[in-house]
N, C-alpha and C positions, 0 to 999 in steps of 0.2 A: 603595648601588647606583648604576651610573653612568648616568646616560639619555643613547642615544644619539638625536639629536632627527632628521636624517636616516632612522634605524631606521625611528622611528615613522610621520615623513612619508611614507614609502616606504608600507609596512602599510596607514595610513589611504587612500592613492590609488588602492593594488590594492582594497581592501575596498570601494569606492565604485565602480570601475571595474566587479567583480566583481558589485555588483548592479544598477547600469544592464545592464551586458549580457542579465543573467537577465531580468529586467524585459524588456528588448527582444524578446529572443527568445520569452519567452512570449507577448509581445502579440501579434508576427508570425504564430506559430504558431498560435494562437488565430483568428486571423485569417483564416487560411488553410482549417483548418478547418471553420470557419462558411461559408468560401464554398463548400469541397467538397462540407458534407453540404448545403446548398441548393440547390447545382446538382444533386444525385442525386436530395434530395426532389422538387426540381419536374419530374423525368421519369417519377415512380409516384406525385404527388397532383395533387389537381386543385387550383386556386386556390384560398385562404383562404375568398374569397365564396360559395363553393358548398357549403364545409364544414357536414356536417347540425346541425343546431341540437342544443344538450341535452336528452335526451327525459324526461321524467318516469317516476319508478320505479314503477309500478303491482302491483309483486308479483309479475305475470308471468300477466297474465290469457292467456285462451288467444282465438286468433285463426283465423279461419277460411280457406280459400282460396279466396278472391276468384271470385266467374265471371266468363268471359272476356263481356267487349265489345267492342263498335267500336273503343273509345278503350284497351281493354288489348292487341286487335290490336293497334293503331297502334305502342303502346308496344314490344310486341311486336317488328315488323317494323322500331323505329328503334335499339330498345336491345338485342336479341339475346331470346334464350329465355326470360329469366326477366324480360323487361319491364315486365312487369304488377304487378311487385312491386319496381316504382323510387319507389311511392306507397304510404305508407300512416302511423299513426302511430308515433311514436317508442315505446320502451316500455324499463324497465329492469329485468333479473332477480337477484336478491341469494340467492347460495349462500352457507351460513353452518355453519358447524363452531365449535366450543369456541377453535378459534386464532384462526382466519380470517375475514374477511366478504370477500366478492368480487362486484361489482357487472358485471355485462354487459351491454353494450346489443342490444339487439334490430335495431337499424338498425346492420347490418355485421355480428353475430354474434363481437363486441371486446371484451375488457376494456376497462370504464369505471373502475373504484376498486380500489384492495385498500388494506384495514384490518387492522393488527396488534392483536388483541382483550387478549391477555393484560395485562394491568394491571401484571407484570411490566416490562414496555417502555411506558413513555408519552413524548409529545414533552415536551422538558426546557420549553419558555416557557409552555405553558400544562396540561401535566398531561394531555393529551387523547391517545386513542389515536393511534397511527402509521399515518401514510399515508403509502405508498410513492412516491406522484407527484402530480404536479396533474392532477385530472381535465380541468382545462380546457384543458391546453397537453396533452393527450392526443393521440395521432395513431395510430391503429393500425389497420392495414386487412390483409385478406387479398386480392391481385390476382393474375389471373390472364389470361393471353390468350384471347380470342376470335376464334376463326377467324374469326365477320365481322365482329365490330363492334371488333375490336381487345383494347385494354388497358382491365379493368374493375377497377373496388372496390369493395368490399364494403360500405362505408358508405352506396354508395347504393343498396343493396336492402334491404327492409325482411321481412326471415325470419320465417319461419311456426315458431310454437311452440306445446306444448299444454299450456306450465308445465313445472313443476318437479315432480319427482316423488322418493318418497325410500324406501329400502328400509329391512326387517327392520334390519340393521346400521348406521341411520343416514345413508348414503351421499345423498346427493342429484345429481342428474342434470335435466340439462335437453337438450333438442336443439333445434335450428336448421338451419331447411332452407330450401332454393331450390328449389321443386318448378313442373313446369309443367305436374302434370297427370298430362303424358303418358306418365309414366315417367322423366323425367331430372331427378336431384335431385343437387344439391348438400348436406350436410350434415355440422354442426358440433358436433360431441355433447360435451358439458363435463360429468365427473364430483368432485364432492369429496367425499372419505371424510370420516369420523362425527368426526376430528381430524387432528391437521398440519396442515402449509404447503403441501402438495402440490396442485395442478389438474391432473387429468387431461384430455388436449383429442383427441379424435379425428374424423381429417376421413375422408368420404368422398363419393365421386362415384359417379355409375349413369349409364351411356348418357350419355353427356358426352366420350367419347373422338372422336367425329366434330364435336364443336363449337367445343373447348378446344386446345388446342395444349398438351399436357402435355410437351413434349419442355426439355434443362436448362434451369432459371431463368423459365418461361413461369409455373411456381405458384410467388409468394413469399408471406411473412409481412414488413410493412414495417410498423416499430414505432418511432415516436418521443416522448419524452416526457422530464418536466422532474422531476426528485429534489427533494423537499420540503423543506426544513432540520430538522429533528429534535433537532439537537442544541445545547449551548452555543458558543457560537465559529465560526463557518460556515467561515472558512478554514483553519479545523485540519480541520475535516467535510469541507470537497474536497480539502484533498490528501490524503485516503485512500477520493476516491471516482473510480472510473472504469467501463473495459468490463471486466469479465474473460473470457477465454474459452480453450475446447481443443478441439485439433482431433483426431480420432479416430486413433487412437494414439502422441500429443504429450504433452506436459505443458502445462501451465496457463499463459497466458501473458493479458499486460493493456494498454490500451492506458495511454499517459503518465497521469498524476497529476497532473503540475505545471500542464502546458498541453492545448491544444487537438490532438484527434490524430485521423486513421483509418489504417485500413487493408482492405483486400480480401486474403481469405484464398481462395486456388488449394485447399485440402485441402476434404476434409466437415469441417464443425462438430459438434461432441460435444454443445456448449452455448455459450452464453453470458448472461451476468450485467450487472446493472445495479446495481452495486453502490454503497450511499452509506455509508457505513463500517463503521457495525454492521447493517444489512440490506440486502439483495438482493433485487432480481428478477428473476428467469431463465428461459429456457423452453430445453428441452433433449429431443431428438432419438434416443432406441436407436440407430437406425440409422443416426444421421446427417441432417444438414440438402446440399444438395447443394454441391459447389465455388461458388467466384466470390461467394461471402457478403463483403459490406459492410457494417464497423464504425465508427462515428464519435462523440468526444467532444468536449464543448464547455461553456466555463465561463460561465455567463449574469452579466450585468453588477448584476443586482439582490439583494439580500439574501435573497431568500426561498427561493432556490432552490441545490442544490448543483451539478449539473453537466447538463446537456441530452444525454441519451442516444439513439441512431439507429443500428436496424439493420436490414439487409435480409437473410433469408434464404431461398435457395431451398430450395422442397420438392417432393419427389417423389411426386407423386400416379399415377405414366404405370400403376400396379399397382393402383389402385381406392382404397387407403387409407394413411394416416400417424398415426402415435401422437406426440404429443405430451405434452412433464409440462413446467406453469407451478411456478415455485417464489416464493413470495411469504414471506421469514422472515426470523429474524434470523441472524447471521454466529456462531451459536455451534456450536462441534465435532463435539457428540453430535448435533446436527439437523442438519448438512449431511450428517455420517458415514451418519444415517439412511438418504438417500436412495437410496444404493449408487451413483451416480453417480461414478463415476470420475476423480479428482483434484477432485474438486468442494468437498471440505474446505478447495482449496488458497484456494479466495477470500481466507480470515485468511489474511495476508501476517504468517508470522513472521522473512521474509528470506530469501535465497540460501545456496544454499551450506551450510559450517557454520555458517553463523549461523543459518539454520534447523532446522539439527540440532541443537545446543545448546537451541534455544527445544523443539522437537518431542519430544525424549525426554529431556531432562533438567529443565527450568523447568519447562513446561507439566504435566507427569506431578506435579512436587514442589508444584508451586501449587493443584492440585487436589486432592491429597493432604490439605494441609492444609485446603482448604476445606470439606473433609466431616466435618471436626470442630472448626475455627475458625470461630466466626462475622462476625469483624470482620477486611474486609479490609485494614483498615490493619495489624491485627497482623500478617496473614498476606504482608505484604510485609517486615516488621520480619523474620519470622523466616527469610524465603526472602533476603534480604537476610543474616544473621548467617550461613546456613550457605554461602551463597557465596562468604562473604568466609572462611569457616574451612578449606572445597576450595581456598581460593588462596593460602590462609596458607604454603605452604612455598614456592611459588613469590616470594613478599611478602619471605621470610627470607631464600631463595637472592638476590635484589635489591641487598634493604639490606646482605647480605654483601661482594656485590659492590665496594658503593658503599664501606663501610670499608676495603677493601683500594685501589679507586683513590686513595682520600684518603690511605693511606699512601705513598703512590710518590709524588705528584705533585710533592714537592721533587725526586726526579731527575727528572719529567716537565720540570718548569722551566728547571733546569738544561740539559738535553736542547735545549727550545727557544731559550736563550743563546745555548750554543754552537754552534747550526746555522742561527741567525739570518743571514739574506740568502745562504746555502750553498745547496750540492746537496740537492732532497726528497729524492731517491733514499736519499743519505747519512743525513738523518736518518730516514726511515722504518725503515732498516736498522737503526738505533742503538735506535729506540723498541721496534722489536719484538723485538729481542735484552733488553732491559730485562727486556719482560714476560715473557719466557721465564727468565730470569732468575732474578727474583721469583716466578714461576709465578703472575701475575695475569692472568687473561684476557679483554683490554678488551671482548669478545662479549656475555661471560655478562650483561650490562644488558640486553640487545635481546631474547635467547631470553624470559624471564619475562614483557615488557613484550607480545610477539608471542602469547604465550599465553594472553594478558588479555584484549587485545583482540576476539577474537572474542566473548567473556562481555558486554564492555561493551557491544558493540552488540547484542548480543543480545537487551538489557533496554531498547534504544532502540526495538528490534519487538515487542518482547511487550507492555508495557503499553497503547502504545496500540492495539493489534490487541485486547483480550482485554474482550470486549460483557459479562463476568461483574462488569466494576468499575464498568458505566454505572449511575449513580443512587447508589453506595454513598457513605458519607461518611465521615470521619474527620477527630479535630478542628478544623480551622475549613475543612476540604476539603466540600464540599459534594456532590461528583461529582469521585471517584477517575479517572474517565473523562474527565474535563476539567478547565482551567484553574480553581487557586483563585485567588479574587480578595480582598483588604483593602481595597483602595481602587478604587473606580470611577470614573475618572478624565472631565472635562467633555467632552475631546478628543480626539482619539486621532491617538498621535506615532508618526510611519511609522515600520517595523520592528520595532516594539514592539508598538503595543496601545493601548484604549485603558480600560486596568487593569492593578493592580500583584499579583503574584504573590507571595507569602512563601514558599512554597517554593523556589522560582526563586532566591528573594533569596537565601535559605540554602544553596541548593546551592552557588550563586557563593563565597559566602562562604568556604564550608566548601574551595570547591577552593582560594580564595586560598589559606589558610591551610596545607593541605594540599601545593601547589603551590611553598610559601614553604620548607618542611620538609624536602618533598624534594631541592628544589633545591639544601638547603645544607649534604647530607648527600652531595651529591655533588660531587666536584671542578670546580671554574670550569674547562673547558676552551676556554675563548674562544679565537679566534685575530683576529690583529690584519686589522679591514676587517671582520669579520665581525660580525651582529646580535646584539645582547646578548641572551640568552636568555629573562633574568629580565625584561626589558620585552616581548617576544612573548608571553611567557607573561601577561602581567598582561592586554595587550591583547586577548588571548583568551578570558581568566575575563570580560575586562567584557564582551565582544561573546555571549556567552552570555545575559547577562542579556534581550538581545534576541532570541536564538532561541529559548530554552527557556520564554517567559513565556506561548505562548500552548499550552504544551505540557500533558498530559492531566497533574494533581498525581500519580498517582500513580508517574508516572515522575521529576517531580523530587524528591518523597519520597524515591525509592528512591536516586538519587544521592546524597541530602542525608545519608542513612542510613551508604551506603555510603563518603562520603568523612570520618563521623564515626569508624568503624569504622575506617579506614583510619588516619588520625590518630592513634588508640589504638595500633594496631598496631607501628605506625612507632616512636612515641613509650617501649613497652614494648619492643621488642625492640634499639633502641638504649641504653636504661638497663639491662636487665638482662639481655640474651642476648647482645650483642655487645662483647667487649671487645680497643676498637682497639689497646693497648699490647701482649697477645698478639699481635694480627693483625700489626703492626710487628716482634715479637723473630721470628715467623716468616717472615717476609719476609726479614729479614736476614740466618737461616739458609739460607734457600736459594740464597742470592747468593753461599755461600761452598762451595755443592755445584757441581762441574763441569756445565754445560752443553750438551747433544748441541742443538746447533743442528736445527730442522726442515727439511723438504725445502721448504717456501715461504723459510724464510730464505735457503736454498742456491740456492735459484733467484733471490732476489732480488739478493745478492750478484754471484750471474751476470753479471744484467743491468747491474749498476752497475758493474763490472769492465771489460764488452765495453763498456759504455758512454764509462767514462773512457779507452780504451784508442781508440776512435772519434775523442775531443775533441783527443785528444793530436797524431793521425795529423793532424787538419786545423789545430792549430795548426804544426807541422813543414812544411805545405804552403805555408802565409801565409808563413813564415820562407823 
């Protein structure tokens, strides 16, 4: 093989080029971000220093409502209706079902915690159930206008509650209210059935239309808060954490992955998700959250956390009441599908397009299949793997057919380029494709099969790591089919890479070299002179894998390692015993010797090469 050393230089300076820019633009973007959603938080919070302290969870004792005095006038008369109840203490209420635990605070009437109970899901570094956020980088307040005192929050009143109470069916309820007595209450009523991920949240007002300014965006829900790490790898865990959200009759749509994003959405909101890969938090709307909602993501700088989620949404109270449903679970099919929420399954991202139809009705349906009667998911990639490769098998045959008939032609292909060496392209395009016509080779038929593939390949680039049913599973020295296996844990960690070595990684690369090597030289050298050697882009490419794929979830470079083993077989079988090239030659050379109906592209092209020489001729006669 020749190395061309320019090839390579070239390659290495765009590659390096190619990731400073990424790098830049994510920092910028990031960047940008952080200053928008700051400058939107500090117009609906009040300064850090004011923020109420952590309140102690007492179970949810019950409280009484205060008599008015001098001093809850005063309060009164400086902080609007509900003044008297900008005092009192903190307190925390914990609703609990067989899935869920959900902590609320009492001062502001917010989500403080949610816990993923099932034992099924635990954080991978210490075994301990999942929390969906820090409670302490917590920020969630319900605001609203006050005709005289302005913009208020909800963190600084402290709600009257009489506990927790729970039905026949299990369900448990609690309410929270702003009462001032007189008739005008505010109230925040939180149900959780007897199981699920589901919270029910409904708000209502009484006599509060002459005080409140309910008109658009005057009632929001303004929620910010910091995704936990959960999982092995935390930059594999952000780039498949972000906003997802849909606007009421849209499809599902998300903010960036890679970098810092928002956006202000003009439609109503359906919903939106805080999603950190394999579970979500959402709170979502029947009817709608109102226009002019504000979404923003941001990748925090420290390890512990996946991405800083903020959003504001207005709601419409100007009608007395609003239902709200909190979703607190993980990102699996049958329990988003639950909810009846509308594209809400769309959160697992199995990709665009047909590459999410491939993943949606053909992998997913066949992986689950086997699931329910395989128990090891390493097998059941082994087999979804063998039968993919046996669906592509004739396309695999139509290929390598291909390839044996261009390897027969290419001594006229050579000759071809000889003799039209530093000549008219025209002329020799004209000659080559009269050849293949000729021969009845048709140089296409490589691309149609390779076009066909490609959707399947990427296919299995979205499914593995989308699919929460491989988190925790293991397979021989994979530990979490869900995340990167590791052989070696390395002292340090070397940018792009990682700082651990991969053995399936290793073996995928491998497997493609090899693979890659096969192919190659089963198919005719069609170089042209000045052009990049093939066989060195290619090499260059299997190595720079070994850096993208390393921090990749095992059971995706399994499945390549599988498939480029299988593939090797294939190849290797159907060149030794299905295809035989000295036929494909004696029929080649019979059809060289059958008259030829020229096509309507060769006649057009001949046209042009006619009128063209017939052009060159006119303006050499003109110089004479």
């Amino acid at each position: 093989m020749e190395f061309n050393k320019n090839t390579i230089i070239g390659l290495v300076l765009m590659l390096a080029l190619a990731f400073g820019v990424s790098w830049y633009n994510a920092k910028q973007a990031q960047e940008e971000a952080i200053l928008k959603a700051n400058t939107t938080q500090e117009q609906v919070n009040t300064p850090t220093s004011s923020a109420p302290s952590i309140p102690n969870d007492t179970g949810g004792a019950e409280r009484a409502l205060p008599s008015t005095t001098i001093d809850q006038a005063q309060l009164i008369a400086e902080k609007g209706i509900f003044g008297a109840l900008t005092q009192g203490s903190s307190e925390l209420y914990t609703l609990e079902n067989k899935d869920i635990k959900i902590k609320i605070n009492g001062q502001g009437a917010t989500l403080h915690s949610a816990e993923i109970k099932s034992d099924e899901y635990l954080r991978y570094w210490d075994k301990k159930h999942i929390q969906l956020w820090d409670s302490l980088s917590q920020k969630m307040n319900w605001t609203w206008m006050d005709q005289q005192k302005g913009l208020q929050f909800s963190w600084q009143y402290h709600f009257l509650s009489k506990g927790i109470t729970s039905n026949g069916n299990g369900d448990q309820s609690i309410v929270f209210s702003l009462d001032n007595g007189a008739g005008k209450k505010y109230n925040v009523h939180y149900t959780l059935p007897a199981e699920g991920y589901q919270l029910q949240c409904q708000l209502t007002v009484e006599q509060l239309q002459n005080d409140w300014n309910f008109s658009a965006g005057n009632f929001q829900l303004n929620w910010q808060t910091a995704g936990m790490s959960n999982e092995k790898g935390i930059q594999s865990e952000r780039s498949r954490s972000s906003i997802y959200y849909c606007e009421m009759d849209r499809d599902r749509d998300y903010l960036s992955e890679t970098a810092g994003d928002d956006k202000t959405l003009e439609n109503r909101l359906n919903w939106v998700a805080f999603k950190q890969n394999y579970f979500s938090t959402a709170v979502m709307a029947p009817n709608g959250f109102q226009g002019n909602g504000r979404l923003a993501v941001l990748t925090p700088e420290d390890s512990s956390h996946t991405k800083v989620y903020w959003a504001q949404l207005p709601i419409d109270l100007s009608g007395g009441q609003q239902n709200l449903t909190f979703f607190f679970g993980p990102n699996e099919q049958s329990i988003l599908e639950a909810t009846g929420v509308r594209e809400f399954d769309r959160i697992i991202d199995y990709g665009w397009g047909i590459i999410g139809w491939v993943n949606t009705y053909a992998v997913r349906p066949l992986f689950w299949f086997l699931s329910s009667w395989i128990a090891s998911f390493g097998l059941i990639i082994l087999i979804v793997t063998l039968v993919i490769k046996m669906v592509l098998f004739p396309i695999t045959w139509k290929n390598l057919l291909n390839g044996a008939k261009m390897r027969a032609i290419k001594p006229e292909l050579d000759e071809l380029n000889k003799k039209y060496e530093g000549k008219d392209a025209m002329e020799k395009q004209s000659a080559t494709m009269a050849l293949y016509k000729q021969t009845g080779v048709n140089p296409f038929a490589g691309c149609i099969p390779v076009l066909i593939q490609m959707p399947v390949l990427y296919a299995m680039f979205r499914f593995f790591p989308a699919e929460i049913v491989l988190r925790g599973k293991s397979f021989l020295w994979a530990e979490d089919l869900a995340a990167y296996d590791s052989i070696l844990d390395l002292p340090f960690d070397i940018p792009f890479y990682g700082d651990h070595v991969s053995l399936f990684t290793i073996l995928m690369c491998a497997s493609t070299f090899v693979y890659t090597k096969m192919s190659m030289s089963s198919q005719p050298n069609m170089t042209q002179p000045g052009m990049p050697n093939m066989n060195v882009m290619m090499n260059i490419f299997t190595f720079m894998m070994l850096f993208f794929f390393n921090s990749m979830p095992s059971g995706l470079t399994m499945y390549y390692f599988v498939a480029n083993v299988m593939s090797i077989g294939q190849m290797w079988a159907i060149r030794k015993y299905f295809i035989n090239e000295d036929e494909i030659r004696a029929k080649i050379d019979d059809n060289k010797q059958k008259p030829v109906k020229k096509s309507s592209f060769q006649q057009r092209l001949e046209e042009m090469q006619n009128a063209q020489k017939k052009k060159l001729e006119a303006q050499k006669k003109k110089l004479k």
